[in-house]
N, C-alpha and C positions, 0 to 999 in steps of 0.2 A: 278343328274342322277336318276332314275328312270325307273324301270321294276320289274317282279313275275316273280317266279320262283313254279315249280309245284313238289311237290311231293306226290306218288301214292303207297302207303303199309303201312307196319306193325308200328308203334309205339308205342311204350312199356312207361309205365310211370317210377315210382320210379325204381329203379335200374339197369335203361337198362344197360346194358353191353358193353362194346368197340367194340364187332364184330356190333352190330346193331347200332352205329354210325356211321361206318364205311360203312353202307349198306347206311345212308343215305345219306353219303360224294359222294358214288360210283352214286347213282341215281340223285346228283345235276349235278355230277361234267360236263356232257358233256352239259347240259343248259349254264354252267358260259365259257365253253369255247364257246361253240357259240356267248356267247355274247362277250366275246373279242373280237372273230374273225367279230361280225358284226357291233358294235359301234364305228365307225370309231375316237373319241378321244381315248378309249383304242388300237384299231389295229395300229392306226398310232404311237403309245408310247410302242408298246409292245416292238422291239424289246432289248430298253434298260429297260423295267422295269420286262420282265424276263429273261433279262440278269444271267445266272451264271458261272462264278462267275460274280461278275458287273461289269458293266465297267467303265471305269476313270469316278470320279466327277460327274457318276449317278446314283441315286438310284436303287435298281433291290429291288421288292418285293416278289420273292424267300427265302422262310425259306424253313431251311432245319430238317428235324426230322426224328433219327435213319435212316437215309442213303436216306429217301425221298426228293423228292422237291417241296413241295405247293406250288399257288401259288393265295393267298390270295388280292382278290380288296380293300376289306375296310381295310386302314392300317394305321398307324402314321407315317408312313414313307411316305404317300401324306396327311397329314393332313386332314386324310376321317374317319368319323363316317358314325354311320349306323342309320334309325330309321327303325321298321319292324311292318309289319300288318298278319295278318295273320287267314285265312277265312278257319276253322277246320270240314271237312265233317267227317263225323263218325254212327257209326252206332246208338247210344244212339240217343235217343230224344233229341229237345231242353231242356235245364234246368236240364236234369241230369248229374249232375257236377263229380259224384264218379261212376266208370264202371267196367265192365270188365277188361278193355284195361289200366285202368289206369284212374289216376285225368288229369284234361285239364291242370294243372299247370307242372306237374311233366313229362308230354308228351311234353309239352312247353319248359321245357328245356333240355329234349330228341332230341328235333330238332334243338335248338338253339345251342347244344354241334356238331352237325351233321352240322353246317353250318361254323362252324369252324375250325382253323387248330385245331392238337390235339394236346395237352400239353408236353406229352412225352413217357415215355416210361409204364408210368400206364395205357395211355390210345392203348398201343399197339394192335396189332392181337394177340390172340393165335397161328393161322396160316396163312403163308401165303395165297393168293386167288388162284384162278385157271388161273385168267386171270391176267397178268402182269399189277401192278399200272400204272398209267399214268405218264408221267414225263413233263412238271410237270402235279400236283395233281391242279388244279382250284379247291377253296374255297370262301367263301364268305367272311369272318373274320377272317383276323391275331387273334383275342382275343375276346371272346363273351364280354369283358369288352367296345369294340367300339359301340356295342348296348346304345344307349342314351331312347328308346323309344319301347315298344312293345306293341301293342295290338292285341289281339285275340279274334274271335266273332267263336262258335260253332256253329251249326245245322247239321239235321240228312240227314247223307247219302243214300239216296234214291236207290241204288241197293244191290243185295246182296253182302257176306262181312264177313269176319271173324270181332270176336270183336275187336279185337285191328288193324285193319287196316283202313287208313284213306286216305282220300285227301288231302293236304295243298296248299292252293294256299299262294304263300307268297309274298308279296308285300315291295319290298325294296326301300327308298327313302335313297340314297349315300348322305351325308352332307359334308362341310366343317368347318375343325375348324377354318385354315386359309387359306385365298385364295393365293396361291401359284402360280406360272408360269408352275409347274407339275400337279395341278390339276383346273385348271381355265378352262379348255376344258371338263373335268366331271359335 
């Protein structure tokens, strides 16, 4: 399977913070449900795979974290890895690699922590939002450790723009470890 996902603001390099992960969980997350709801081997398999609690003898890929419910496609629980591409609009020129905003690497895994469930209770909110989370929360990765592959190519974002805001178009290709009867249709 195969499809990008687009995201549009701020990325912070070295020591982004939980709330601004959590900005960029909030701005995937209604892309990953549409694509649930329009890739007809997920739609047809959703309703036992976010089943919660699960149902008899089927997997549901619902993780649950401090009272949330994710709900993460690339998972070991379908024997899906991720590889990811990913095409960095920004405001720096090509070739300058240390910015404002942050290094390309360190914003790399700013986004890559953002594509993920979150770990736990370190990577919490300070405070709640304004607008009730989603239930569930659609993610990309149970664990940025399902990542097998990244590559990022920069260039410069051609309108105006604070420094650290960016475009990512992200181009995800879903793998298998093993070809399963739960994931032979992804």
């Amino acid at each position: 399977m195969e499809f990008r996902l687009i995201y549009e603001g701020a990325l912070h390099g070295q020591g982004a913070k939980s709330p601004h992960k959590w900005e960029i969980r909030r701005a995937l997350h209604p892309q990953l449900k549409q694509l649930w709801a329009t890739q007809r081997p997920l739609r047809e398999q959703a309703a036992h795979l976010l089943a919660h609690p699960a149902l008899p003898d089927r997997p549901s890929l619902i993780v649950e974290k401090g009272g949330l419910l994710f709900a993460p496609l690339v998972s070991p629980k379908l024997d899906l890895y991720a590889e990811i591409s990913v095409l960095l609009l920004r405001q720096q020129p090509r070739g300058q690699l240390l910015t404002d905003g942050g290094d390309i690497d360190n914003r790399l895994k700013t986004l890559l922590d953002g594509l993920r469930v979150p770990h736990g209770a370190n990577e919490g909110r300070a405070e709640l939002p304004e607008q009730a989370d989603p239930s569930p929360f659609f993610c990309l990765l149970e664990d940025d450790a399902l990542v097998s592959k990244v590559t990022v190519e920069s260039d410069q974002l051609l309108r105006p723009a604070p420094a650290d805001e960016v475009v990512a178009i992200i181009s995800i290709h879903v793998k298998k470890t093993t070809l399963t009867p739960l994931n032979m249709a992804l």
